[in-house]
C-alpha positions, 0 to 999 in steps of 0.5 A, spaced: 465 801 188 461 799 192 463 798 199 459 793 205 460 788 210 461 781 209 461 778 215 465 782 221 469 785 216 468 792 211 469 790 203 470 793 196 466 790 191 468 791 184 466 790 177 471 787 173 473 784 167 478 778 166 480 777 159 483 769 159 485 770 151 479 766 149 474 767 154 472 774 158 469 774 164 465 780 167 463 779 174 463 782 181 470 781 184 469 782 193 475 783 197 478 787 202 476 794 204 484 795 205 486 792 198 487 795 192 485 790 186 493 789 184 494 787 192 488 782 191 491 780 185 498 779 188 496 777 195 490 773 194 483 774 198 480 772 205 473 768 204 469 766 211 473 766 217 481 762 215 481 761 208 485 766 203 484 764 197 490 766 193 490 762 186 484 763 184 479 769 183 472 769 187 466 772 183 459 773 183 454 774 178 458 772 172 458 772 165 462 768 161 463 771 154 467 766 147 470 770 143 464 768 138 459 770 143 455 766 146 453 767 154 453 763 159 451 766 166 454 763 173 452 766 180 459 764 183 466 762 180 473 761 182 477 762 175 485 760 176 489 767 176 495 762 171 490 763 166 488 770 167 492 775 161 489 782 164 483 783 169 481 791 169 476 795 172 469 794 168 469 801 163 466 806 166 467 805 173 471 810 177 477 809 182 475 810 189 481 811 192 482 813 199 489 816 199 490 815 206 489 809 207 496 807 202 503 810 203 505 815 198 510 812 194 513 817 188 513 814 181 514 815 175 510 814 169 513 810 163 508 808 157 510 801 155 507 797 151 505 790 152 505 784 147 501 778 152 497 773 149 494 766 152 500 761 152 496 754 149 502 748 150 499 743 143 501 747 137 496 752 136 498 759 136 493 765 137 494 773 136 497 776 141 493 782 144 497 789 144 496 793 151 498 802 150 499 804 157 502 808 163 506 803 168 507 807 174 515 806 177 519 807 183 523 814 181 529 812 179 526 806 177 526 802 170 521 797 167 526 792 168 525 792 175 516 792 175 516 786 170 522 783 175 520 784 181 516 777 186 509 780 184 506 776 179 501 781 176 502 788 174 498 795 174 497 799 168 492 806 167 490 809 161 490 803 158 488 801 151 488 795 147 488 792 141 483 787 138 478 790 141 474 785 147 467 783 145 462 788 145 467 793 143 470 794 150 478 797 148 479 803 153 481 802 160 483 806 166 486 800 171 489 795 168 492 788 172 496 784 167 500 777 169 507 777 168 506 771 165 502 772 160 507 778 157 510 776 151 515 783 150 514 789 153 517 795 150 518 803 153 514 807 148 518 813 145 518 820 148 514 817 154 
């Protein structure tokens, strides 16, 4: 994570990965030096002086990758958080996290697995992807509660994932999938 000012203000710049079923992104994400990537999911991110961009995900210094594997490269784009199944942190990236900036909540670590997949509206149907992971609930809480609740994306760790992305990527330590794009999810047994 590298963090510097843009503009007055302190910001984290992450390499991300965004998978939309048949497209992946990777590119750098910017956003608030107080937020964590599931909060600049759920509550969006401020750009220039008054504008909060809530719906879309800014990045910079893309490559949009096909499933069949052509490139093509942008300096910036906007890309719709409705069409996002999971945005993760790029493998390899260590999570900076200052413990003190955020209030220590006591969770649970539960390890679902997650069915998502691209929703296509004509009849075209595409093979879901399989997501194994921790999901990180209140204590005394339920799975029931984290897929319930108002936030539309929801974070996962240790997460691998099945097909494998191109370029082979399948293993992630932080995962945010769109509750909109889970098909099932499910508690694994014994976790």
């Amino acid at each position: 994570m590298a963090s510097q000012t843009e503009g007055t203000e302190l910001v984290k710049k992450h390499k991300i990965l965004a998978c939309t079923g048949e497209l992946i992104f990777t590119g750098t994400f910017v956003y608030g030096f107080e937020q964590r990537l599931i909060d600049a999911m759920n509550e969006g991110v401020k750009s220039g002086a008054s504008t909060k961009i809530v719906k879309f995900v800014p990045l910079e210094e893309v490559t949009m990758t096909t499933r069949k594997g052509g490139d093509h490269h942008f300096s910036q784009i906007y890309l719709a958080k409705s069409n996002i199944i999971f945005i993760a942190q790029h493998p390899g990236i260590s999570r900076d996290k200052p413990l003190s900036t955020y209030p220590f909540r006591p969770k649970t670590p539960v390890g679902v697995t997650i069915y998502a997949a691209q929703i296509y509206v004509a009849q075209v149907y595409a093979a879901p992807y399989i997501l194994k992971g921790k999901l990180y609930i209140d204590t005394w809480g339920q799975v029931a509660d984290a897929i319930e609740g108002s936030a539309s994306f929801i974070p996962l760790t240790q997460v691998e994932i099945e097909p494998a992305l191109p370029g082979g990527a399948s293993k992630f330590d932080f995962m945010a999938i769109n509750t909109q794009r889970i098909i099932s999810i499910s508690e694994d047994p014994g976790s």
